[in-house]
N, CA, C and O of each residue as an XYZ file, in Angstrom:
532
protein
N       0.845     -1.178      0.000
C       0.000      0.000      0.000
C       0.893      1.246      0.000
O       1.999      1.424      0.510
N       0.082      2.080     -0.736
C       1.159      3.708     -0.885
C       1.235      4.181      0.410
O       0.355      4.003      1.251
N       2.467      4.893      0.623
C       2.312      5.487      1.996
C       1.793      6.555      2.486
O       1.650      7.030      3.613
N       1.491      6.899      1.232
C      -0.033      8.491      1.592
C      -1.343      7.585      1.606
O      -2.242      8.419      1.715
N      -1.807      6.597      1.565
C      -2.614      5.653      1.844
C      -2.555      5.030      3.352
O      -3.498      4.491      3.931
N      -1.851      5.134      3.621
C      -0.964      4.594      5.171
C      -0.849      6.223      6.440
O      -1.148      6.203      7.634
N      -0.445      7.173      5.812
C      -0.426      8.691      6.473
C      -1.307      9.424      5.583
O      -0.852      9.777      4.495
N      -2.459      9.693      5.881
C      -3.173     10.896      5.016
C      -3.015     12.155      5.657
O      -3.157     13.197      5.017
N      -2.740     12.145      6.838
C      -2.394     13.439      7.100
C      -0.866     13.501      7.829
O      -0.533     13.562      9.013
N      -0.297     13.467      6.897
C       1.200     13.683      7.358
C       2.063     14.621      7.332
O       3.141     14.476      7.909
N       1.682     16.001      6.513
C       2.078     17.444      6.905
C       1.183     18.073      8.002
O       1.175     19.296      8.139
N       0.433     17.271      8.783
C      -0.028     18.113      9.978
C      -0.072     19.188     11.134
O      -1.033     19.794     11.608
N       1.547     19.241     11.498
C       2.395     19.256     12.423
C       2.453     21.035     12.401
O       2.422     21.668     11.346
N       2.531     21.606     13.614
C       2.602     23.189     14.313
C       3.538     23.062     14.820
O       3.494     22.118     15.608
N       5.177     23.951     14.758
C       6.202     23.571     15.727
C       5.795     24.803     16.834
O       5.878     25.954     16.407
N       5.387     24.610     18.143
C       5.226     25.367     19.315
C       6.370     25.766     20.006
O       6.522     26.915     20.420
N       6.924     25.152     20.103
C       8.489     25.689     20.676
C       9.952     24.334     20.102
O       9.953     23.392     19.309
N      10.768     24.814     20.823
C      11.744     24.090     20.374
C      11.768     22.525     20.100
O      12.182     21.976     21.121
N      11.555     21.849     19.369
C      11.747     19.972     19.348
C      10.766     19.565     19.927
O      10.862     18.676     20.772
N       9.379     20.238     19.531
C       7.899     20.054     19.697
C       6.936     20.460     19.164
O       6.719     21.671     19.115
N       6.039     19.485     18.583
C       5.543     20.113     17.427
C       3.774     19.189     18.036
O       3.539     18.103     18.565
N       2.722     20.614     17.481
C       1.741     19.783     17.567
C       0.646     18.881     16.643
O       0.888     18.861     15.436
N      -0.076     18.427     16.932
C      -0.898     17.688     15.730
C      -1.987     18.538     15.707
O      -2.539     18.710     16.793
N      -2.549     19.259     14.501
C      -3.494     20.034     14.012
C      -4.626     19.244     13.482
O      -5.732     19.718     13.224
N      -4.361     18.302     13.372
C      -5.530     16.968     13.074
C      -5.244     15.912     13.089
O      -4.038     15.674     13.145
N      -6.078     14.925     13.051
C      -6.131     13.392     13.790
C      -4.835     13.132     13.099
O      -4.615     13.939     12.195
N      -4.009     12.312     13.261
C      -3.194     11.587     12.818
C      -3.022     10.015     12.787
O      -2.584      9.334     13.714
N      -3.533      9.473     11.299
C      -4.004      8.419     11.507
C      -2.912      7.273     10.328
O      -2.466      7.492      9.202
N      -2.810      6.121     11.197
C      -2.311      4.711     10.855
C      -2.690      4.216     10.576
O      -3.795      4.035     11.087
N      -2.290      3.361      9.424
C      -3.759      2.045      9.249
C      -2.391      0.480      9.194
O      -1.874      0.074      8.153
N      -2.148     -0.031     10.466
C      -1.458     -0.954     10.746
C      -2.096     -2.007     10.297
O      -3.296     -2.211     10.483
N      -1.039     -3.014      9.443
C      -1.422     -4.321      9.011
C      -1.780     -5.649     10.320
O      -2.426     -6.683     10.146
N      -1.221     -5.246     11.391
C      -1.179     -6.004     12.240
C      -1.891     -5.521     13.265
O      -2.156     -6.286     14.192
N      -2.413     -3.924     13.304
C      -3.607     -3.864     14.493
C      -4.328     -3.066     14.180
O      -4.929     -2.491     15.088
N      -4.622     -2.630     12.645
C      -5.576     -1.870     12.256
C      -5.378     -0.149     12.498
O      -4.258      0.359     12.554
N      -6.295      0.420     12.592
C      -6.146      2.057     12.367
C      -5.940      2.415     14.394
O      -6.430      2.206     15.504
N      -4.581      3.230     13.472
C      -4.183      3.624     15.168
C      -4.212      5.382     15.007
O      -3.634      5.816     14.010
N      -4.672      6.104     15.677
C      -5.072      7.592     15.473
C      -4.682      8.370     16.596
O      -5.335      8.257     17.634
N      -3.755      9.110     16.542
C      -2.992     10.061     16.993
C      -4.027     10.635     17.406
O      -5.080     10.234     16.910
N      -4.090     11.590     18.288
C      -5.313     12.764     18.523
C      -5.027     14.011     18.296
O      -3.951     14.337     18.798
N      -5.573     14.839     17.733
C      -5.591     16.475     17.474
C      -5.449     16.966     18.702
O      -5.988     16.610     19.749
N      -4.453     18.063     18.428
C      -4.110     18.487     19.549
C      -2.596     17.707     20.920
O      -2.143     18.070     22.006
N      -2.372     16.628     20.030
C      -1.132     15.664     20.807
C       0.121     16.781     20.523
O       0.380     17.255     19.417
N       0.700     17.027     21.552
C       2.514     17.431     21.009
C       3.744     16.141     20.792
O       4.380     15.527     21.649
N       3.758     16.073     19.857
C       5.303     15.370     19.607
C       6.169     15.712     20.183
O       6.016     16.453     21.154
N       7.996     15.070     19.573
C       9.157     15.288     19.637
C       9.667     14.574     18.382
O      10.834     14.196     18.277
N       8.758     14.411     17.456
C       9.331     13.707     16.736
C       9.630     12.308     16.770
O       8.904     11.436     17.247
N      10.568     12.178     16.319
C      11.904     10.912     16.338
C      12.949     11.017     17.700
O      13.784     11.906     17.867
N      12.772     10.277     18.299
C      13.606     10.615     19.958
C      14.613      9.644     19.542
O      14.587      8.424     19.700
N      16.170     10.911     18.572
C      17.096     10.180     18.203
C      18.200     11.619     19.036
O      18.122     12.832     18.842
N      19.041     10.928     19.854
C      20.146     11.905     20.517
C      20.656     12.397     19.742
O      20.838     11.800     18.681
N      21.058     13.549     19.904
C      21.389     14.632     19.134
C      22.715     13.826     18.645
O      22.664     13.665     17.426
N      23.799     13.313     19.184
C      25.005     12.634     18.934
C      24.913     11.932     17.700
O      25.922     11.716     17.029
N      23.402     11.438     17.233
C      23.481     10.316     16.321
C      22.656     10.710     14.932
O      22.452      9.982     13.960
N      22.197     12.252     15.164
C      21.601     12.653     13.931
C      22.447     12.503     12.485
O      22.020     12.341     11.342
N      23.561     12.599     12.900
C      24.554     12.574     11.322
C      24.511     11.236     10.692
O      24.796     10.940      9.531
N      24.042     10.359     11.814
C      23.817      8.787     11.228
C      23.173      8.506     10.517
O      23.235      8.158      9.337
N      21.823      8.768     11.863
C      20.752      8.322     11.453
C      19.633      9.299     11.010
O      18.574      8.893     10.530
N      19.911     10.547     11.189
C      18.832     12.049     10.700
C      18.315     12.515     11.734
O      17.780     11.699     12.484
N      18.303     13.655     12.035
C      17.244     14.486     13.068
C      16.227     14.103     13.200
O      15.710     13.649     12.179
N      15.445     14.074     14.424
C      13.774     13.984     14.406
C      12.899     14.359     13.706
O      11.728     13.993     13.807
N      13.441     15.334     12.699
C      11.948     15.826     11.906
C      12.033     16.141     10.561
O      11.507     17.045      9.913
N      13.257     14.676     10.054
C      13.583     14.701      8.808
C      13.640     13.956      7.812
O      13.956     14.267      6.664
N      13.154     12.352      8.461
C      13.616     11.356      8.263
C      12.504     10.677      7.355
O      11.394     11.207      7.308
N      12.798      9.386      6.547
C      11.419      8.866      6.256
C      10.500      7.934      7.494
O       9.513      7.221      7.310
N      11.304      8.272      8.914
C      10.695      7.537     10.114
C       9.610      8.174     10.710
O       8.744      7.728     11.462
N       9.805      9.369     10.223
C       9.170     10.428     11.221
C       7.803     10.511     11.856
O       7.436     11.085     12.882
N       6.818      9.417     10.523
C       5.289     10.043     10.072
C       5.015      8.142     11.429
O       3.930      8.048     12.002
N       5.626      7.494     11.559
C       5.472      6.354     12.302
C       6.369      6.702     13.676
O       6.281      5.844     14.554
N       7.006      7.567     13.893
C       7.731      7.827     14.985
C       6.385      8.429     16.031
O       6.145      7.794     17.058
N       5.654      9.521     15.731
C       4.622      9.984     15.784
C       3.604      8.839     16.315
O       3.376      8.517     17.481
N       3.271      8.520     15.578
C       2.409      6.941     15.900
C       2.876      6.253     17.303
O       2.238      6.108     18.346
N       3.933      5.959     17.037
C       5.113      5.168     18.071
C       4.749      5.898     19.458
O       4.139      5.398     20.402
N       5.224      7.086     19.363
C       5.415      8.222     20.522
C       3.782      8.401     21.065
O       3.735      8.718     22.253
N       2.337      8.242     20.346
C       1.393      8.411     20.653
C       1.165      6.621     21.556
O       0.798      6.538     22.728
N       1.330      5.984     21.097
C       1.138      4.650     21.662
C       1.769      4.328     22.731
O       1.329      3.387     23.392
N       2.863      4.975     23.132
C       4.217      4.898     24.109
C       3.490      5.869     25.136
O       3.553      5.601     26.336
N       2.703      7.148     24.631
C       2.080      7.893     25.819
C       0.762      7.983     26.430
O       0.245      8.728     27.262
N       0.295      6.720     25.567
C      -0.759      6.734     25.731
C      -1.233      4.693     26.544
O      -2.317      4.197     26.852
N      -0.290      4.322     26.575
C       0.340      3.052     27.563
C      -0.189      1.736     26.302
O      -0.594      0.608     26.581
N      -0.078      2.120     25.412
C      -0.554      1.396     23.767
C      -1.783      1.427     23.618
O      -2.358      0.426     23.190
N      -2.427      2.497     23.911
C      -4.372      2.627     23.223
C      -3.836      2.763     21.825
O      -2.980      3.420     21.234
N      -5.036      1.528     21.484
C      -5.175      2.092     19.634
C      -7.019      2.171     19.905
O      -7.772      1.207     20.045
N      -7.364      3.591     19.914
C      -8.309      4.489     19.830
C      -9.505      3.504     19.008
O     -10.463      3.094     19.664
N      -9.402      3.226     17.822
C     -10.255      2.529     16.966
C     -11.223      1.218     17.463
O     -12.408      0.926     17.301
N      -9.690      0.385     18.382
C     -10.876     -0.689     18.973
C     -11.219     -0.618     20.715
O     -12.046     -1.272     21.349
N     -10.163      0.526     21.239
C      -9.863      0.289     22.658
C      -8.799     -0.671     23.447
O      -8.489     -0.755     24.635
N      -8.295     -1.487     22.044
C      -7.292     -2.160     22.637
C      -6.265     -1.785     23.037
O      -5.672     -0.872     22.462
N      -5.686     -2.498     24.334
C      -3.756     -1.907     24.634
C      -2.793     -2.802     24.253
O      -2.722     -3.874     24.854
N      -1.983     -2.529     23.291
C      -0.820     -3.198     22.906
C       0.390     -2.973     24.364
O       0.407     -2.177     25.304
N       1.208     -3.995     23.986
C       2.221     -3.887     25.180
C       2.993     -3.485     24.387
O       2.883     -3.467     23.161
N       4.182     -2.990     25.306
C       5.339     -2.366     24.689
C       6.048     -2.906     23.547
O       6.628     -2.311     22.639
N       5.855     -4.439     23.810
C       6.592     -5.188     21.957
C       5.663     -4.839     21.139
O       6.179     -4.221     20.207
N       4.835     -4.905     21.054
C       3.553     -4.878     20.169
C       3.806     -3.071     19.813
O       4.595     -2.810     18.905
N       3.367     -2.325     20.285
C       3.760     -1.301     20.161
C       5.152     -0.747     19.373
O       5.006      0.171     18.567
N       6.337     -1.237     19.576
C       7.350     -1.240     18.605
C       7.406     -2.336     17.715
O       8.495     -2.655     17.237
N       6.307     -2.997     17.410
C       6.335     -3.871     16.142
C       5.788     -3.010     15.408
O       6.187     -2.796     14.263
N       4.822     -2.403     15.933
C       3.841     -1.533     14.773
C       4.984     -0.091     14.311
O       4.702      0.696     13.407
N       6.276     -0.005     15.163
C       7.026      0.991     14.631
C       7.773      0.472     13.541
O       8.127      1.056     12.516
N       7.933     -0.497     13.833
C       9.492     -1.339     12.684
C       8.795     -2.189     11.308
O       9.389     -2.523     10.283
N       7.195     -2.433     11.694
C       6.712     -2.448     10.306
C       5.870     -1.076      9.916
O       5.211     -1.092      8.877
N       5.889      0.159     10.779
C       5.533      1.975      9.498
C       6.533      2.148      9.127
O       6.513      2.947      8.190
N       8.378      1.482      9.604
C       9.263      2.118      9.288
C       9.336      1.314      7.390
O       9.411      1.927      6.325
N       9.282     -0.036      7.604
C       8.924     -0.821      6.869
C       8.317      0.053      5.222
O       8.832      0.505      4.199
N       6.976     -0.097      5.804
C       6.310      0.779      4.746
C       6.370      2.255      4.191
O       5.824      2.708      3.185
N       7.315      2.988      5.270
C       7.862      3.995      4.525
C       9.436      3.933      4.259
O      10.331      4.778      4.230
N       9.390      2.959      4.131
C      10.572      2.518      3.129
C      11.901      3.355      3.570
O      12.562      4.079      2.825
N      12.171      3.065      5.105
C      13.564      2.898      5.799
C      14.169      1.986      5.334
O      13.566      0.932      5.134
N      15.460      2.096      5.036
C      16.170      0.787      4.641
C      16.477      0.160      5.722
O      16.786      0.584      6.836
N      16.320     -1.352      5.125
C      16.489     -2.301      6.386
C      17.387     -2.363      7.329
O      16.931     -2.757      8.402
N      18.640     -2.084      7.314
C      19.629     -1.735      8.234
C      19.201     -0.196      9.395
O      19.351     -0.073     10.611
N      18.818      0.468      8.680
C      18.122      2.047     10.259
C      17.031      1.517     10.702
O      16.694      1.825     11.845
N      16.116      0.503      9.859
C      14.424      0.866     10.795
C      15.236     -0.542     11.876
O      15.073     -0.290     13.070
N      15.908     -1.683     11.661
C      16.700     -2.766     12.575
C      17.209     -1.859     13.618
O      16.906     -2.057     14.795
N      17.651     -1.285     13.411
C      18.991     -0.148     14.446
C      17.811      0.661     15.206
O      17.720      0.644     16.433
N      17.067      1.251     14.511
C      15.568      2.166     15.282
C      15.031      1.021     16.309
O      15.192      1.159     17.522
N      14.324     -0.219     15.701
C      13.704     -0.841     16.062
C      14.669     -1.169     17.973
O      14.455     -0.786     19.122
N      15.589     -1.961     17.368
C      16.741     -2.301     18.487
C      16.432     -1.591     19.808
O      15.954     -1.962     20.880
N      17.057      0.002     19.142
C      17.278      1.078     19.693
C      16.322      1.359     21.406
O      16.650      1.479     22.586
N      15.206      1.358     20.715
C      13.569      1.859     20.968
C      13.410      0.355     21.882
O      13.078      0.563     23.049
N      13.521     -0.499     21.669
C      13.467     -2.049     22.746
C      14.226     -1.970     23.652
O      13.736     -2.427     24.684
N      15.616     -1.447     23.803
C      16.716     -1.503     24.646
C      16.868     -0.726     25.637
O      17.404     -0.981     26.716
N      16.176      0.680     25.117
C      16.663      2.330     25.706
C      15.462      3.027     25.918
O      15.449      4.224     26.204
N      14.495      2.369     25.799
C      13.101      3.216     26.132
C      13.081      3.318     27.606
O      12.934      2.288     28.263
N      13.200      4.328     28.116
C      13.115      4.623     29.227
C      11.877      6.040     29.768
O      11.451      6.290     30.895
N      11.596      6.724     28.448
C      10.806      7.603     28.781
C       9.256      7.248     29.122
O       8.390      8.081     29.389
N       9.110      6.050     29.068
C       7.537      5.439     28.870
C       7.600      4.242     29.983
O       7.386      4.932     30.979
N       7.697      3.379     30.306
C       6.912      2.689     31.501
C       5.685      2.100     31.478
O       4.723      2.703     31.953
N       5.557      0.933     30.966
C       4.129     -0.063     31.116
C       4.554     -1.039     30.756
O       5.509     -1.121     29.983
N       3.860     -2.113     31.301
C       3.928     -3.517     31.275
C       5.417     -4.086     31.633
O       6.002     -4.812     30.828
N       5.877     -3.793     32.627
C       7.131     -4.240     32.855
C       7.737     -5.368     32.546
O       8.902     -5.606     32.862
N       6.714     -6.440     31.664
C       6.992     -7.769     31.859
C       6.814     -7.660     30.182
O       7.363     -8.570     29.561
N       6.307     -6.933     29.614
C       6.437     -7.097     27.827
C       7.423     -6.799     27.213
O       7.453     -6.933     25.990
């Protein structure tokens, strides 16, 4: 599937202050593996939560072809994995599966969305749920 079929609203984004940007309308997913996951109007991002040290690698937060599923990621991570559509909660794997297959479909090459994916399993520390997933 095209990936403007996958992000219909993916220039959404208001930057409010520094390395935060908000959603001006729904922001919506349509995951092969858990169906339509929808950001909410009005959510603030950060983007891509890639350390500044590693942007030359791997790209800044708000540049990348990760960005429009980073979003997604970061809504599911703050929201303890609600996907809005059915009420279900994904656990934290589940939740970064649905990152490493948007990275997938927006066509990260397989070596960064592996390294993202990794990354985001190992070092997530800003989020907290299911201690056991």
């Amino acid at each position: 599937m095209m990936i403007e079929n996958r992000f219909p609203l993916n220039d959404d984004l208001d930057f409010v202050e520094a390395g935060k940007a908000l959603l001006r309308e729904d922001f919506i997913y349509l995951s092969v593996l858990y169906g339509e996951i929808r950001a909410k109007k009005g959510y603030i991002t950060d983007g891509a939560s890639i350390p500044k040290f590693l942007w030359s690698i791997i790209g800044s937060p708000w540049v990348g072809k990760y960005l429009f599923i980073a979003i997604i990621h970061d809504w599911l991570c703050s929201t303890e994995g609600m996907v809005l559509a059915t009420g279900e909660k994904l656990t934290k794997k589940q939740t970064d599966q649905v990152f490493l297959e948007g990275m997938k479909y927006s066509k990260v090459n397989f070596f960064k969305r592996h390294v993202m994916h990794k990354a985001v399993r190992m070092f997530r520390l800003k989020f907290d749920w299911e201690k056991n997933s």
